[in-house]
Each structure stands twice: as structure tokens, then as C-alpha cells.
C-alpha positions, 0 to 999 in steps of 0.5 A: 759871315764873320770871324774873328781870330785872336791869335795873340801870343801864337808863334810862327805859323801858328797866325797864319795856320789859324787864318787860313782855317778860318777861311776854308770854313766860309764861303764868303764874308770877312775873317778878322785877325788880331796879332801882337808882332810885325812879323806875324801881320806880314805872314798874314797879309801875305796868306791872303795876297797867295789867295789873290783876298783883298785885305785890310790891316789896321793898328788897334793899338800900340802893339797889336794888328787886326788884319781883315781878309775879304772872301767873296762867293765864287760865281757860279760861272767861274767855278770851272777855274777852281779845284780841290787840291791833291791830298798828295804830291810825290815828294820825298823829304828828307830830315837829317837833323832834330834841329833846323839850320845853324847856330841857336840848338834851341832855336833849331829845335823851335823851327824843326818843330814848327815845321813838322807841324806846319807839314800837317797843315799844309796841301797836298801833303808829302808821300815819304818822309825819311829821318836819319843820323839825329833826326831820328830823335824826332820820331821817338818817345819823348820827342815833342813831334810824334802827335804831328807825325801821327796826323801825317801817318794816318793821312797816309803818309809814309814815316821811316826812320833809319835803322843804322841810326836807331841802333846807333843811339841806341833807341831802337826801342823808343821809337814812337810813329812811323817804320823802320827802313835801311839806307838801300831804301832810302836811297831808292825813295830819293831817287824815285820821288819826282821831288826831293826837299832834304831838311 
């Protein structure tokens, strides 16, 4: 089987998230990407280097890269050496901020986003997610993650976000996805997570 995925004009990780479904839904044949920027023909190649797939990157013309991954069936004799990946991992993660980083608030914003989003795509996923002080934000009306909280939370992801913080930016109203918790709980979920990633 083939597949041919035109993900021109898709910013970070959008190339890489499109690749890697396209690959989950064939068993074995080519998946053919087509990207416009040399960091985007990097994150693809290297996708199919962490799935241990031969792949192929070629210059179609002066600005765009086709990279063509190679999916060959498993022998039945080696089936033994795969799983299915856990649906969750005890980790906790921990938003502090809206934005992601210093410097840019507006390139903060772009990469907070895209990691929210890169969350939903990615196995196995967190069991809490924890927002507090500005990040907050993102759980509210108008935040431009609440569909991509939504996914997680219905997968059955747990979202909370500070009540302290809420009240602070007087918001409490506005929030969209997920609960509201205290810093007591907070504080118990960190501690008890076998993993902590603060953001």
C-alpha cells in the first residue's frame, strides 16, 4: 500500500503527527511525505529513525522535500517482539504558564499550543494534568486549547486547574475543560506520580 501526505504549510509537529498516522493505518508499503522546510524533513526522518523504517528523502524541487518511509509486515515469527503501547503512564504534568519558555509571549503561546496538541497524539498518555498561576488561561472560554484538553479528558485524562488561580484573574467562571483543585491536592499528585514533567 501507498500513501502520499502533502503536509506543506503545516507547522511543528503537525508533518510529523500526520506521518505517523498514516503509518499506523498500513501494515506494510510506503508512506510518502511531502514537506516545504528543512526542519520539518529533519523531524520526519527522524520519526522514521525512532521506528527503526528505512526511509528515503529526496529534493522534488528548490523548496520542498518528499521523504518515503518503508513499512514492512511483521513475520509472524517475530510477533512476540511487539506490543500495543500502554493507553497511560503515571505522570503528572505540570503547566505553570500559558506560554512555553522565555522570550517571544507570542512564540510562548505558538509552542504552548503545539504541545497541548502534541499531547493528544501522542502514547501513552499523561493520568493528571495540573494548571496553575497563568496557565490557568488555557482551560478557559476563549483559549485556543480547550478542544485538545477536551480529547485528553475524554480519554480519561485527568484536568485541574488551580482554584486560587482562578479566583485571582477572576475567571473562575469562564473555565471550559477539566475541575478545579487546591494547592493540598496538588501538591499530593506531584508527590505521588512515579514521573513529574513541570512545564
Amino acid at each position: 500500500m501507498k500513501k502520499e501526505i502533502d503536509a506543506r504549510g503545516q507547522a511543528c509537529p503537525k508533518p510529523v503527527i500526520m506521518t505517523k498516522k498514516a503509518l499506523e493505518e498500513i501494515e506494510n508499503g510506503t508512506v510518502s511525505t511531502i514537506v516545504d522546510n528543512e526542519v520539518a524533513k529533519e523531524n520526519v526522518s527522524k520519526l522514521a529513525n525512532s521506528m527503526n523504517l528505512k526511509y528515503d528523502v529526496k529534493k522534488s524541487d528548490k523548496e520542498n522535500f518528499i521523504i518515503t518511509i518503508s513499512k514492512e509486515e511483521i513475520e509472524e515469527g517475530n510477533s512476540a517482539l511487539t506490543c500495543e503501547p500502554n493507553v497511560f503512564t503515571d505522570t503528572t504534568i505540570v503547566i505553570g504558564s500559558d506560554k512555553m519558555g522565555n522570550g517571544s509571549e507570542e512564540l510562548g503561546r505558538i509552542l504552548m499550543k503545539g504541545f497541548i496538541y502534541s499531547l493528544t497524539e501522542s502514547l501513552p498518555y499523561p493520568s493528571t494534568i495540573l494548571l496553575f498561576n497563568s496557565g490557568v488561561n488555557l482551560t478557559i472560554e476563549g483559549s485556543e486549547s480547550i478542544e485538545d484538553f477536551k480529547v485528553l479528558e475524554e480519554a480519561g485524562v485527568e484536568i485541574l486547574s488551580c482554584g486560587t488561580c482562578l479566583n485571582y484573574y477572576n475567571i473562575a467562571d469562564k473555565l471550559k475543560v477539566g475541575g478545579v483543585t487546591n494547592m493540598y491536592t496538588i501538591v499530593e499528585k506531584m508527590k505521588n506520580a512515579t514521573n513529574t514533567i513541570s512545564i
